[in-house]
N, C-alpha and C positions, 0 to 999 in steps of 0.2 A: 781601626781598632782591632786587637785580638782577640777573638772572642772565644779564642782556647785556654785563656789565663784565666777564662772567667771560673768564680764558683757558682754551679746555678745552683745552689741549695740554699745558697744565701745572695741572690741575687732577684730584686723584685720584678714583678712582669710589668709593670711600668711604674715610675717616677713618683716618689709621694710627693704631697703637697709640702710646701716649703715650713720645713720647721718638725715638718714629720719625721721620726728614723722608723726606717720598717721594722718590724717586731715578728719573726719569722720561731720563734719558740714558744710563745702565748702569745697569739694577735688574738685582739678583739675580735668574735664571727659570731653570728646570726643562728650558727648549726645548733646550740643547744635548745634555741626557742622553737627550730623546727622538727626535733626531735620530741619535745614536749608538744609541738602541737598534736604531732601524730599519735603521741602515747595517747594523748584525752582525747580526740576528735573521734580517731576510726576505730575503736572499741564502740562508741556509742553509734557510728553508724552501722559497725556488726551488730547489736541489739535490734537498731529498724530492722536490717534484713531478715535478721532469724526471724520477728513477730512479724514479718511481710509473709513468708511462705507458709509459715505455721497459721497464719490464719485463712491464707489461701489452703492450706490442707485439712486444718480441723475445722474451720468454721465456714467458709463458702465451699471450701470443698471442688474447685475449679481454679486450674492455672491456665495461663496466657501469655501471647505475642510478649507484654508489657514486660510479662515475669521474669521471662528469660532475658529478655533484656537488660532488666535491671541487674540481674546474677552475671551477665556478662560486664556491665558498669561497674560495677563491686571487686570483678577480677580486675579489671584492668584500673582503679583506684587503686588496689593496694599493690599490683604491681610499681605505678608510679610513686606511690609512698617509700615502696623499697628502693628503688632507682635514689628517690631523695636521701635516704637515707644511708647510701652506699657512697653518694656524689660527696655528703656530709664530713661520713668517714674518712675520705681521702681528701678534706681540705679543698675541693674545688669552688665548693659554692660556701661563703659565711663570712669567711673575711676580706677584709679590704685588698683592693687588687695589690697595693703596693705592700701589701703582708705576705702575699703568697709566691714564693720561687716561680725561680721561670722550670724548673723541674717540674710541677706540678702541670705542666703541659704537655700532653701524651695525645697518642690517638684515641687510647681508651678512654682520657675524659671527653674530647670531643664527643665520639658515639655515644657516653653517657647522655651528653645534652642535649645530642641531638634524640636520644629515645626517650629522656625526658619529654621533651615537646611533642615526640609523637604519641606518647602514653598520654599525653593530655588528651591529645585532640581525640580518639580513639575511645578513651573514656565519656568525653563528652558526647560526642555520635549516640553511644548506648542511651545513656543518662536521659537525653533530653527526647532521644525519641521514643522512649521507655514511656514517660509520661503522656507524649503524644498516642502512643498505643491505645493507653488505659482510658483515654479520651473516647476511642471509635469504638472500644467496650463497653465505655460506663454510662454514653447520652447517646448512641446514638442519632446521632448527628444529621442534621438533612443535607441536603446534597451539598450547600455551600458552605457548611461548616467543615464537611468533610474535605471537599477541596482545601481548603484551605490546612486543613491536618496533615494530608498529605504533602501539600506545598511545602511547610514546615520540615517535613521529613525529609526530602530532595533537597530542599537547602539546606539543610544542618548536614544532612550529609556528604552533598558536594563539596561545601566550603573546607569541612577539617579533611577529607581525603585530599583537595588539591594541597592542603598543607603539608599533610603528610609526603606526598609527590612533589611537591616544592623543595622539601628539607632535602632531601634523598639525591636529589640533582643538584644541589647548591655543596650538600655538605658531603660529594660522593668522594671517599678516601685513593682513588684513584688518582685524583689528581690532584693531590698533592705529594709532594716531591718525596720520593722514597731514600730518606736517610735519616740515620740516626743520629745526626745532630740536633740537640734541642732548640738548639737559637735557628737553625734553618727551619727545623717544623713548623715555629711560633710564626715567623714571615709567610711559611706555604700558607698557613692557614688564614692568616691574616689578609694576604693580598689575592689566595684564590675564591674570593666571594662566599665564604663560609660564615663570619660570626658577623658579617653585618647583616646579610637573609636572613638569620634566624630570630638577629633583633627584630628585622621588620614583618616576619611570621609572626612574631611573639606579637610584636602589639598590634595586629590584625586580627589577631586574636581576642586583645585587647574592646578592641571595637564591636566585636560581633559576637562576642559572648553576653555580654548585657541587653544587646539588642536582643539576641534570639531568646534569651530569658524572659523577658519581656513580651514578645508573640507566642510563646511557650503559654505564659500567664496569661493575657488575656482571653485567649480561645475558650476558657471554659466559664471565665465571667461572663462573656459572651451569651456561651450555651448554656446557663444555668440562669439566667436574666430570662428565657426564652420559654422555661419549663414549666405548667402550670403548678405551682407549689405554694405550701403558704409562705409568707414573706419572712418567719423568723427560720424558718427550713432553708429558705436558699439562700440568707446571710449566712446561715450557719455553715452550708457546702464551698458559698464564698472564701468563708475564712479558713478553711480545711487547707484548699489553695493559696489563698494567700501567704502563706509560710514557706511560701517558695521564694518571698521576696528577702529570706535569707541569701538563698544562692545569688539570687540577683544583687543585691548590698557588696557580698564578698567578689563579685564579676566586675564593679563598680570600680571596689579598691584596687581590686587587682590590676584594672586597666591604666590607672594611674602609676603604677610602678610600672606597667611594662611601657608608657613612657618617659618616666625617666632613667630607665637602663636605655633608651634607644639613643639620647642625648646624651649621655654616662661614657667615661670609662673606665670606670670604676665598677665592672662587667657583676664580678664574683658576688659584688655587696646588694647589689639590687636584684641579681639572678634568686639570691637566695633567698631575700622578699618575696622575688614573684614568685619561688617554685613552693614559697611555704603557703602562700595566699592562695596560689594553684588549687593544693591538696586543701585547702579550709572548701575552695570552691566546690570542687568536685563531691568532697563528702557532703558538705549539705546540699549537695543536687541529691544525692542517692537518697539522704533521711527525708528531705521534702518529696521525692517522688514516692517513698512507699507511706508516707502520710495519709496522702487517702484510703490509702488498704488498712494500714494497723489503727486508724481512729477507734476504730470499731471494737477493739481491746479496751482501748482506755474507757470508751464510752461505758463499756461493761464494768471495768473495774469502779469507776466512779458510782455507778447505778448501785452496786455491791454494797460500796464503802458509807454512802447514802442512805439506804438502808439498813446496813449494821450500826450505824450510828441511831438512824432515829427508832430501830427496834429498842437499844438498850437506854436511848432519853425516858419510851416509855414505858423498860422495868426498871427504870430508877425513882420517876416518877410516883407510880403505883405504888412502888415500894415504902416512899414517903406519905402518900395518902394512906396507907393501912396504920403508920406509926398516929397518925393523927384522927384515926376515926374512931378513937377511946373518946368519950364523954359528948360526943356530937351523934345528928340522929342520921341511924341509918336510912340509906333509901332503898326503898322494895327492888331488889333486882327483879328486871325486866325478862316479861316471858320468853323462852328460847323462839317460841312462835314468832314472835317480832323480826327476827332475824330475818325471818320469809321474803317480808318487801325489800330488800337489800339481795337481789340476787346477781350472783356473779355476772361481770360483763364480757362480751367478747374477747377473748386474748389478742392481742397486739401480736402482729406479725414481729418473730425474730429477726432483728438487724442481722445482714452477714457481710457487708460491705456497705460501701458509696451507692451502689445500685440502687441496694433496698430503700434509699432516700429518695433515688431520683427514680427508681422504676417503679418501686412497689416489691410486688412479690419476687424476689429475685428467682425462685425455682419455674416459675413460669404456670405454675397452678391455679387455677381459674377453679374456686370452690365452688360444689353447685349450690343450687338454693336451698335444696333438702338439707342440705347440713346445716343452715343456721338456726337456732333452736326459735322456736315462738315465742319469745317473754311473756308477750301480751296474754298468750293460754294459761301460763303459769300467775303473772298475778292476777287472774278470774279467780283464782280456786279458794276456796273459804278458807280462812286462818282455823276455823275449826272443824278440821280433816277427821276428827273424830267423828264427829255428827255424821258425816257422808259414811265412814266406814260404818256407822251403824246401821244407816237406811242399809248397806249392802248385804250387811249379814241378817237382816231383817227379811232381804228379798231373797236371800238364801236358805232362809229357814222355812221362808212359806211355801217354795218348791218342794220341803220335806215332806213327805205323807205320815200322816196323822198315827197310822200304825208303829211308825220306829221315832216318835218324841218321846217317848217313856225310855227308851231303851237309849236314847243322847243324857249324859251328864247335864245336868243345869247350871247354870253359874252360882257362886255363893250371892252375889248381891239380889239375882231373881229370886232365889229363896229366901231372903231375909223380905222382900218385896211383897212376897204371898203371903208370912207370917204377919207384918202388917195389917194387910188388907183382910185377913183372918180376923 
Protein backbone atom coordinates (compact mmCIF):
# COMPACT_ATOMS: atom_id res chain seq x y z
CA UNK A 1 0.00 0.00 0.00
CA UNK A 2 1.03 3.76 -0.59
CA UNK A 3 0.97 5.48 2.21
CA UNK A 4 1.93 8.59 0.34
CA UNK A 5 -1.71 8.99 -1.25
CA UNK A 6 -2.79 8.90 2.15
CA UNK A 7 -4.61 11.96 3.68
CA UNK A 8 -3.64 11.85 7.31
CA UNK A 9 -5.91 14.45 8.42
CA UNK A 10 -8.58 12.43 7.60
CA UNK A 11 -7.26 9.32 8.09
CA UNK A 12 -8.02 7.46 11.51
CA UNK A 13 -5.13 6.00 13.93
CA UNK A 14 -6.93 2.68 13.84
CA UNK A 15 -10.00 1.03 12.34
CA UNK A 16 -13.55 1.83 13.84
CA UNK A 17 -15.77 -0.58 14.90
CA UNK A 18 -17.92 -1.95 12.15
CA UNK A 19 -20.73 0.29 11.25
CA UNK A 20 -18.73 3.28 12.62
CA UNK A 21 -17.61 6.28 10.05
CA UNK A 22 -15.04 8.25 11.88
CA UNK A 23 -16.12 11.86 12.62
CA UNK A 24 -12.79 13.78 12.45
CA UNK A 25 -14.71 17.56 12.50
CA UNK A 26 -17.01 17.05 15.74
CA UNK A 27 -16.07 13.50 17.26
CA UNK A 28 -17.49 12.79 20.39
CA UNK A 29 -14.45 13.54 23.36
CA UNK A 30 -14.25 13.37 27.03
CA UNK A 31 -12.18 16.92 26.95
CA UNK A 32 -14.98 19.22 27.84
CA UNK A 33 -15.87 17.06 31.01
CA UNK A 34 -12.13 17.26 31.87
CA UNK A 35 -11.94 20.77 31.35
CA UNK A 36 -14.90 21.29 33.81
CA UNK A 37 -13.57 19.05 36.18
CA UNK A 38 -10.67 21.17 36.46
CA UNK A 39 -12.54 24.63 36.41
CA UNK A 40 -14.61 23.30 39.89
CA UNK A 41 -12.12 20.94 41.52
CA UNK A 42 -8.70 23.03 41.68
CA UNK A 43 -10.23 26.40 42.66
CA UNK A 44 -11.51 24.58 45.69
CA UNK A 45 -8.24 22.90 46.36
CA UNK A 46 -6.54 26.44 45.89
CA UNK A 47 -9.01 27.55 48.88
CA UNK A 48 -7.57 24.45 51.16
CA UNK A 49 -4.10 25.73 50.39
CA UNK A 50 -4.46 29.27 50.96
CA UNK A 51 -6.43 28.49 54.60
CA UNK A 52 -3.56 25.73 55.20
CA UNK A 53 -0.73 28.46 55.31
CA UNK A 54 -2.72 31.07 56.50
CA UNK A 55 -3.49 29.34 59.53
CA UNK A 56 -0.10 28.04 59.69
CA UNK A 57 0.85 31.72 59.85
CA UNK A 58 -1.83 33.54 61.75
CA UNK A 59 -2.92 31.06 63.93
CA UNK A 60 -0.26 28.32 65.05
CA UNK A 61 2.06 30.50 63.85
CA UNK A 62 4.75 27.47 62.76
CA UNK A 63 5.40 25.97 59.28
CA UNK A 64 6.90 22.57 58.53
CA UNK A 65 8.60 19.66 56.52
CA UNK A 66 4.73 18.74 55.79
CA UNK A 67 4.04 22.50 54.53
CA UNK A 68 6.51 22.68 52.09
CA UNK A 69 5.55 19.65 50.89
CA UNK A 70 2.21 20.12 50.23
CA UNK A 71 3.03 23.73 48.31
CA UNK A 72 5.34 21.52 46.27
CA UNK A 73 2.20 18.86 45.66
CA UNK A 74 0.03 21.80 44.75
CA UNK A 75 2.69 22.93 42.06
CA UNK A 76 3.18 20.01 40.54
CA UNK A 77 -1.03 19.26 40.46
CA UNK A 78 -1.67 22.23 38.58
CA UNK A 79 1.20 21.72 36.43
CA UNK A 80 -0.47 18.36 35.53
CA UNK A 81 -3.82 20.02 35.24
CA UNK A 82 -2.25 22.25 32.58
CA UNK A 83 -0.33 19.43 30.81
CA UNK A 84 -4.20 18.06 30.73
CA UNK A 85 -5.30 20.69 29.50
CA UNK A 86 -3.03 21.48 26.67
CA UNK A 87 -3.11 17.55 25.66
CA UNK A 88 -7.10 18.54 25.62
CA UNK A 89 -6.55 21.46 23.26
CA UNK A 90 -4.69 19.59 20.61
CA UNK A 91 -7.25 16.63 20.49
CA UNK A 92 -4.94 13.88 21.83
CA UNK A 93 -6.70 12.58 24.79
CA UNK A 94 -11.06 12.84 24.54
CA UNK A 95 -11.97 11.18 21.56
CA UNK A 96 -12.25 8.04 20.20
CA UNK A 97 -9.13 6.63 18.71
CA UNK A 98 -10.79 6.09 15.36
CA UNK A 99 -11.95 9.93 15.56
CA UNK A 100 -8.55 11.17 15.78
CA UNK A 101 -5.98 11.43 12.52
CA UNK A 102 -3.08 9.81 12.29
CA UNK A 103 -1.57 13.58 12.08
CA UNK A 104 -2.33 14.04 15.64
CA UNK A 105 0.68 11.80 16.29
CA UNK A 106 3.75 13.81 16.94
CA UNK A 107 6.65 13.62 19.24
CA UNK A 108 5.22 16.34 21.08
CA UNK A 109 2.29 14.50 22.04
CA UNK A 110 4.14 11.45 23.03
CA UNK A 111 6.31 13.74 25.57
CA UNK A 112 3.19 15.26 26.45
CA UNK A 113 2.09 11.71 27.88
CA UNK A 114 4.73 10.89 28.85
CA UNK A 115 5.01 14.10 31.28
CA UNK A 116 1.78 13.56 32.02
CA UNK A 117 2.61 10.35 33.80
CA UNK A 118 5.54 11.78 35.37
CA UNK A 119 3.67 14.86 36.69
CA UNK A 120 1.53 12.19 38.37
CA UNK A 121 3.74 10.41 39.98
CA UNK A 122 5.94 13.43 41.19
CA UNK A 123 2.85 14.83 42.56
CA UNK A 124 1.94 12.03 44.34
CA UNK A 125 5.48 11.54 46.04
CA UNK A 126 4.73 15.23 47.63
CA UNK A 127 1.13 14.51 48.39
CA UNK A 128 1.25 11.48 50.22
CA UNK A 129 4.39 12.11 52.05
CA UNK A 130 3.29 15.60 53.01
CA UNK A 131 0.77 13.90 55.13
CA UNK A 132 3.21 11.35 56.47
CA UNK A 133 5.36 14.46 57.57
CA UNK A 134 2.37 16.08 59.54
CA UNK A 135 2.06 12.54 61.25
CA UNK A 136 5.87 12.75 62.95
CA UNK A 137 4.80 16.49 63.88
CA UNK A 138 1.37 15.97 65.12
CA UNK A 139 1.65 12.44 67.50
CA UNK A 140 4.79 12.01 67.84
CA UNK A 141 5.08 8.66 67.38
CA UNK A 142 6.96 5.89 69.41
CA UNK A 143 9.59 4.18 67.75
CA UNK A 144 7.51 1.74 65.85
CA UNK A 145 5.01 4.00 64.62
CA UNK A 146 7.71 5.99 63.34
CA UNK A 147 9.36 3.27 61.61
CA UNK A 148 6.84 2.48 59.96
CA UNK A 149 6.28 6.42 58.76
CA UNK A 150 9.35 6.42 57.44
CA UNK A 151 8.83 3.09 55.67
CA UNK A 152 5.84 4.69 54.01
CA UNK A 153 8.03 7.52 52.89
CA UNK A 154 11.00 5.19 51.15
CA UNK A 155 8.33 3.34 49.44
CA UNK A 156 6.09 5.86 48.03
CA UNK A 157 9.01 7.21 47.04
CA UNK A 158 11.03 4.61 45.44
CA UNK A 159 8.03 3.28 43.55
CA UNK A 160 6.98 6.70 41.62
CA UNK A 161 10.74 7.68 40.96
CA UNK A 162 11.45 3.99 39.50
CA UNK A 163 8.38 5.01 37.31
CA UNK A 164 9.55 8.05 36.57
CA UNK A 165 13.12 6.18 35.38
CA UNK A 166 11.08 3.51 33.69
CA UNK A 167 9.08 6.09 31.33
CA UNK A 168 12.38 7.95 30.35
CA UNK A 169 14.10 4.66 29.06
CA UNK A 170 11.05 3.02 27.52
CA UNK A 171 9.89 6.31 25.92
CA UNK A 172 13.54 7.77 25.27
CA UNK A 173 12.97 9.88 21.65
CA UNK A 174 16.28 8.63 20.51
CA UNK A 175 15.27 5.77 19.46
CA UNK A 176 12.92 6.15 17.62
CA UNK A 177 13.37 6.54 13.94
CA UNK A 178 14.31 10.06 12.95
CA UNK A 179 11.84 11.08 10.00
CA UNK A 180 9.28 12.96 9.17
CA UNK A 181 6.97 10.76 7.95
CA UNK A 182 3.89 10.40 10.17
CA UNK A 183 2.97 6.81 9.29
CA UNK A 184 6.76 5.82 9.95
CA UNK A 185 6.56 7.67 13.40
CA UNK A 186 3.23 6.04 14.40
CA UNK A 187 5.17 2.28 13.71
CA UNK A 188 8.57 3.69 15.53
CA UNK A 189 6.66 4.27 18.30
CA UNK A 190 4.46 1.57 18.27
CA UNK A 191 6.93 -1.20 17.94
CA UNK A 192 9.82 0.46 19.84
CA UNK A 193 8.30 -0.49 23.45
CA UNK A 194 6.83 2.98 24.14
CA UNK A 195 2.92 2.94 24.54
CA UNK A 196 2.62 -0.32 25.86
CA UNK A 197 5.35 0.49 29.07
CA UNK A 198 3.45 3.35 29.82
CA UNK A 199 0.15 1.40 29.84
CA UNK A 200 1.66 -0.99 32.10
CA UNK A 201 3.24 2.17 34.35
CA UNK A 202 -0.05 3.43 34.31
CA UNK A 203 -1.93 0.61 35.85
CA UNK A 204 0.99 -0.12 38.30
CA UNK A 205 0.12 2.73 39.23
CA UNK A 206 -3.24 1.67 39.30
CA UNK A 207 -2.38 -0.97 41.96
CA UNK A 208 -0.38 1.05 44.36
CA UNK A 209 -1.98 4.14 44.55
CA UNK A 210 -4.95 2.67 46.60
CA UNK A 211 -2.88 0.67 48.40
CA UNK A 212 -0.48 3.33 49.70
CA UNK A 213 -3.64 5.50 50.43
CA UNK A 214 -4.66 3.04 52.38
CA UNK A 215 -1.26 2.71 54.78
CA UNK A 216 -1.28 6.38 54.45
CA UNK A 217 -4.79 6.22 56.38
CA UNK A 218 -4.35 3.73 58.69
CA UNK A 219 -1.15 5.03 60.60
CA UNK A 220 -2.85 7.66 62.33
CA UNK A 221 -6.02 5.34 63.26
CA UNK A 222 -3.50 3.56 64.56
CA UNK A 223 -1.78 6.46 66.54
CA UNK A 224 -4.83 8.04 67.76
CA UNK A 225 -6.40 4.64 69.08
CA UNK A 226 -3.11 4.74 71.32
CA UNK A 227 -3.57 8.34 72.86
CA UNK A 228 -4.86 8.77 76.13
CA UNK A 229 -8.05 11.00 75.11
CA UNK A 230 -11.60 11.03 75.82
CA UNK A 231 -13.38 8.69 73.31
CA UNK A 232 -15.65 11.40 71.49
CA UNK A 233 -12.00 13.56 71.11
CA UNK A 234 -10.35 10.61 69.25
CA UNK A 235 -13.48 9.73 66.97
CA UNK A 236 -13.49 13.04 66.21
CA UNK A 237 -9.44 13.21 65.07
CA UNK A 238 -10.49 9.92 63.60
CA UNK A 239 -12.92 11.47 61.28
CA UNK A 240 -10.60 14.59 60.52
CA UNK A 241 -8.71 11.74 58.75
CA UNK A 242 -11.01 9.77 57.40
CA UNK A 243 -11.77 12.29 54.45
CA UNK A 244 -9.02 11.09 53.08
CA UNK A 245 -10.95 8.05 51.88
CA UNK A 246 -11.89 10.51 49.26
CA UNK A 247 -8.57 10.35 47.52
CA UNK A 248 -8.59 6.80 48.31
CA UNK A 249 -12.49 6.07 46.43
CA UNK A 250 -11.03 8.34 43.31
CA UNK A 251 -7.43 5.81 43.46
CA UNK A 252 -10.09 2.98 43.34
CA UNK A 253 -11.90 4.36 40.15
CA UNK A 254 -9.10 5.30 38.80
CA UNK A 255 -7.37 1.91 38.89
CA UNK A 256 -10.15 0.46 37.11
CA UNK A 257 -9.77 2.68 33.95
CA UNK A 258 -6.25 2.26 33.94
CA UNK A 259 -7.14 -1.31 33.29
CA UNK A 260 -9.09 -1.05 30.89
CA UNK A 261 -6.93 1.13 28.68
CA UNK A 262 -4.28 -1.63 29.26
CA UNK A 263 -6.74 -4.11 27.42
CA UNK A 264 -8.03 -1.17 24.99
CA UNK A 265 -7.18 0.18 21.88
CA UNK A 266 -9.09 2.55 21.98
CA UNK A 267 -5.91 4.37 23.88
CA UNK A 268 -7.23 8.48 23.57
CA UNK A 269 -10.80 7.42 25.03
CA UNK A 270 -9.83 5.84 28.20
CA UNK A 271 -6.37 8.01 28.51
CA UNK A 272 -8.62 10.74 28.95
CA UNK A 273 -10.77 8.98 31.76
CA UNK A 274 -7.68 8.23 33.45
CA UNK A 275 -5.94 11.47 33.10
CA UNK A 276 -9.30 13.23 34.33
CA UNK A 277 -9.67 10.80 37.41
CA UNK A 278 -5.95 11.39 37.75
CA UNK A 279 -6.30 15.12 38.54
CA UNK A 280 -9.84 14.37 40.76
CA UNK A 281 -7.07 12.11 42.56
CA UNK A 282 -4.52 14.23 43.10
CA UNK A 283 -6.70 17.27 44.15
CA UNK A 284 -8.39 15.66 46.77
CA UNK A 285 -5.12 14.24 48.02
CA UNK A 286 -4.02 17.89 48.56
CA UNK A 287 -7.73 19.17 50.17
CA UNK A 288 -7.49 15.91 52.42
CA UNK A 289 -4.07 16.41 53.50
CA UNK A 290 -4.45 20.09 54.55
CA UNK A 291 -7.77 18.91 56.41
CA UNK A 292 -6.05 18.47 59.39
CA UNK A 293 -4.49 21.89 59.42
CA UNK A 294 -7.67 24.18 58.25
CA UNK A 295 -10.25 22.13 60.61
CA UNK A 296 -9.46 24.47 63.03
CA UNK A 297 -10.95 27.40 60.83
CA UNK A 298 -13.99 25.85 60.37
CA UNK A 299 -14.13 24.79 64.09
CA UNK A 300 -13.93 28.57 64.67
CA UNK A 301 -16.32 29.66 62.25
CA UNK A 302 -18.95 27.09 63.43
CA UNK A 303 -18.26 28.06 67.34
CA UNK A 304 -18.83 31.90 65.96
CA UNK A 305 -21.90 31.03 63.97
CA UNK A 306 -23.28 29.04 67.08
CA UNK A 307 -23.04 31.74 69.11
CA UNK A 308 -24.44 34.47 66.96
CA UNK A 309 -27.29 32.43 66.55
CA UNK A 310 -28.08 31.49 70.03
CA UNK A 311 -27.05 35.26 71.23
CA UNK A 312 -29.92 36.80 68.92
CA UNK A 313 -32.68 33.51 69.94
CA UNK A 314 -32.09 35.16 73.30
CA UNK A 315 -32.72 38.88 72.07
CA UNK A 316 -35.64 37.90 70.38
CA UNK A 317 -36.84 35.97 73.14
CA UNK A 318 -36.57 38.76 75.72
CA UNK A 319 -37.86 40.79 73.33
CA UNK A 320 -41.16 38.83 73.40
CA UNK A 321 -41.17 38.44 77.25
CA UNK A 322 -41.06 42.31 77.64
CA UNK A 323 -44.24 42.58 74.98
CA UNK A 324 -46.13 40.10 77.42
CA UNK A 325 -45.14 41.22 80.85
CA UNK A 326 -48.04 44.07 80.63
CA UNK A 327 -50.83 42.70 83.11
CA UNK A 328 -48.84 39.63 84.60
CA UNK A 329 -46.67 40.03 87.94
CA UNK A 330 -43.48 41.11 87.97
CA UNK A 331 -40.78 39.24 89.57
CA UNK A 332 -38.16 41.04 92.00
CA UNK A 333 -35.08 41.26 90.09
CA UNK A 334 -32.36 39.43 91.71
CA UNK A 335 -29.53 41.14 93.63
CA UNK A 336 -26.51 41.90 91.52
CA UNK A 337 -24.73 40.30 94.59
CA UNK A 338 -26.09 36.95 93.41
CA UNK A 339 -24.05 36.94 90.49
CA UNK A 340 -21.07 36.35 93.10
CA UNK A 341 -21.57 32.40 93.31
CA UNK A 342 -21.29 32.13 89.52
CA UNK A 343 -17.71 32.95 89.12
CA UNK A 344 -15.92 32.85 85.93
CA UNK A 345 -14.23 29.48 84.97
CA UNK A 346 -10.84 28.79 83.84
CA UNK A 347 -10.33 29.75 79.99
CA UNK A 348 -9.99 26.80 77.76
CA UNK A 349 -6.86 26.53 76.08
CA UNK A 350 -7.09 28.27 72.22
CA UNK A 351 -7.31 25.39 69.59
CA UNK A 352 -4.34 26.16 66.85
CA UNK A 353 -4.16 23.06 65.09
CA UNK A 354 -4.53 19.00 65.32
CA UNK A 355 -1.79 19.23 68.10
CA UNK A 356 -3.80 21.10 70.45
CA UNK A 357 -6.24 18.06 70.49
CA UNK A 358 -3.79 15.52 70.70
CA UNK A 359 -0.99 17.35 72.64
CA UNK A 360 -2.52 19.96 74.65
CA UNK A 361 -0.81 23.11 74.86
CA UNK A 362 0.58 23.36 71.54
CA UNK A 363 3.20 26.44 72.71
CA UNK A 364 4.63 24.07 75.05
CA UNK A 365 3.97 26.25 78.36
CA UNK A 366 3.60 24.55 81.52
CA UNK A 367 1.55 27.32 83.69
CA UNK A 368 2.83 27.39 87.07
CA UNK A 369 0.65 26.92 89.99
CA UNK A 370 0.67 30.52 91.11
CA UNK A 371 -1.21 31.49 88.28
CA UNK A 372 -4.36 29.54 88.99
CA UNK A 373 -6.71 31.71 90.85
CA UNK A 374 -8.15 29.99 94.31
CA UNK A 375 -11.99 30.00 93.71
CA UNK A 376 -12.43 28.24 96.84
CA UNK A 377 -10.88 31.86 98.82
CA UNK A 378 -13.21 33.68 96.63
CA UNK A 379 -16.36 31.95 97.44
CA UNK A 380 -15.48 32.19 101.52
CA UNK A 381 -16.06 35.74 101.19
CA UNK A 382 -19.46 37.22 102.65
CA UNK A 383 -22.02 38.17 99.80
CA UNK A 384 -22.23 41.20 102.25
CA UNK A 385 -18.78 42.79 101.39
CA UNK A 386 -20.25 45.85 102.83
CA UNK A 387 -20.40 44.63 106.42
CA UNK A 388 -16.47 43.69 106.26
CA UNK A 389 -15.68 47.10 104.58
CA UNK A 390 -17.35 48.62 107.58
CA UNK A 391 -15.47 46.61 110.29
CA UNK A 392 -12.36 48.14 108.20
CA UNK A 393 -13.17 51.56 108.22
CA UNK A 394 -14.13 51.09 111.76
CA UNK A 395 -10.63 49.67 112.58
CA UNK A 396 -9.48 52.70 110.65
CA UNK A 397 -11.09 55.18 112.60
CA UNK A 398 -10.05 53.88 115.93
CA UNK A 399 -6.26 54.33 114.93
CA UNK A 400 -7.39 58.05 114.58
CA UNK A 401 -6.47 59.91 117.72
CA UNK A 402 -9.03 61.51 119.53
CA UNK A 403 -7.66 65.03 119.06
CA UNK A 404 -8.33 65.28 115.01
CA UNK A 405 -12.14 63.53 115.18
CA UNK A 406 -13.62 66.92 115.44
CA UNK A 407 -11.64 68.24 112.73
CA UNK A 408 -12.76 64.77 110.07
CA UNK A 409 -16.26 65.48 108.36
CA UNK A 410 -18.94 63.03 109.73
CA UNK A 411 -21.21 61.39 107.49
CA UNK A 412 -24.85 62.63 107.02
CA UNK A 413 -26.34 59.26 108.25
CA UNK A 414 -24.10 59.42 111.65
CA UNK A 415 -25.59 62.78 112.29
CA UNK A 416 -29.06 62.16 111.69
CA UNK A 417 -28.06 58.87 114.16
CA UNK A 418 -26.90 61.33 117.14
CA UNK A 419 -30.12 63.53 116.46
CA UNK A 420 -32.05 60.53 117.23
CA UNK A 421 -30.46 59.26 120.07
CA UNK A 422 -30.72 63.00 121.25
Amino acid sequence: MDFSTLDLDHTPIIAPPPGVVPNFDNPKSLAPIGRITIAVVLPIMAIFVVLRFYTRFQISRSIGADDYLCLAGTAATISYCGVCLAIYEKGLLGPHQWDAPISSVTPQSIQLAQCLLNLFSVAAIFIKTSLLMLYLRIFRPSRTARAFIWLGIVLITTFYISNIISAAIFCNPSIWASTTNQIEFLGAVNFSGCRDPLRHISATQGVFSPVSDAYVLIIPIFLVSGLQLPRMRRIGIVTIFLIGLIATGSSIVTAIFRFWQLTSEDISWYAAKVSILGGVELMAGIICSCMPVVFVIFKRIAIFSWASLTQYAKTFLSKESDTTVIGTELKEPKSPLVSLKRLPGIPRATITGLKTLVRGNPRGHNMDLSELSTYNEINSVDEEYHVQLMGVQNRDSASVPLSSESELPRPACARSVDSRSK
